[in-house]
C-alpha positions, 0 to 999 in steps of 0.5 A: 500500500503507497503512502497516498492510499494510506493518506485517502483512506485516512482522510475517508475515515475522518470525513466518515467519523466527522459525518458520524458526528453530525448526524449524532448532533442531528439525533439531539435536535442541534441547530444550525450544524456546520461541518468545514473541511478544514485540512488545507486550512490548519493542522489543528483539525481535518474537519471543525463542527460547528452547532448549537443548543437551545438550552444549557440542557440542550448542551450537555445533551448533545455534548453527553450523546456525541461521546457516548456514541462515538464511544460506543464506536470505540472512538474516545475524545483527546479532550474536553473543554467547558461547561453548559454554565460557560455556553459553550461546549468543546470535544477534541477528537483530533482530526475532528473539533466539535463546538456545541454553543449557545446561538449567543456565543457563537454570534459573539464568537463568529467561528464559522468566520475563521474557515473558507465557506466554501469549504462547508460540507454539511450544513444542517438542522434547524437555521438558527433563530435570529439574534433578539436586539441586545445579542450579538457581538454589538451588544454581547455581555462580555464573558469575564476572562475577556473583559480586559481591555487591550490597548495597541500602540499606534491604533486610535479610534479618533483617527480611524474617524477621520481617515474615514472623512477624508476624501 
């Protein structure tokens, strides 16, 4: 066996464990799935799940029956990452990333922003609900380990208004 029909085999079993996921994610009624191919894009992962909950409740099921499906697959998590209280949800697989937020955080966060678009190969479950006033990373509640406030030398909000004025 060549080393590339090792590679493709490989890459056809993640893609295969990654669909798994999602239709796992599916079984507990998560909402607005993505899943990004992103192989040519990090070494961090091949494939980043993306997917929300409706509750705090709605996160730890979904999270709870990703693992144990997957582990009666006889695929365990390298790491796990965050509580329902914290909105957002992480399981590390590896060659697959799963994130499992509340529809705030992911509209704060704008993961699906990181990865090309054109590299989504499985969008599912209910859209989304819309982000009431007061949501969104406008208006967010800024989660406390991010409250600080980073000042970079040379960046002025009063000069970005004015270059904005001139002609």
């Amino acid at each position: 066996m060549t080393e590339e029909t090792r590679e493709k085999t490989t890459d056809i079993d993640a893609e295969a464990l990654a669909r798994r996921c999602v239709s796992v994610c599916e079984e507990r009624k998560a909402v607005d799935i993505l899943l990004f191919d992103v192989r040519e894009q990090t070494i961090l992962a091949d494939y980043f799940i993306v997917c929300s909950g409706t509750s705090l409740p709605h996160l730890r099921a979904i999270s709870d029956h990703v693992r144990r499906e997957l582990q009666a697959a006889g695929v365990r998590p390298r790491g796990a990452d965050g509580s329902p209280s914290s909105q957002w949800l992480v399981l590390d697989y590896g060659i697959i990333l799963v994130h499992i937020m509340m529809p705030e955080m992911r509209h704060y966060y704008c993961l699906e922003d990181l990865w090309d678009k054109r590299k989504i190969i499985y969008r599912g479950g209910e859209p989304m609900p819309p982000v009431r006033p007061g949501q969104g990373r406008a208006n967010a509640v800024i989660p406390p380990h991010l409250a600080t406030t980073t000042v970079i030398p040379g960046v002025d909000d009063e000069d970005e208004d004015e270059d904005e004025d001139a002609p």
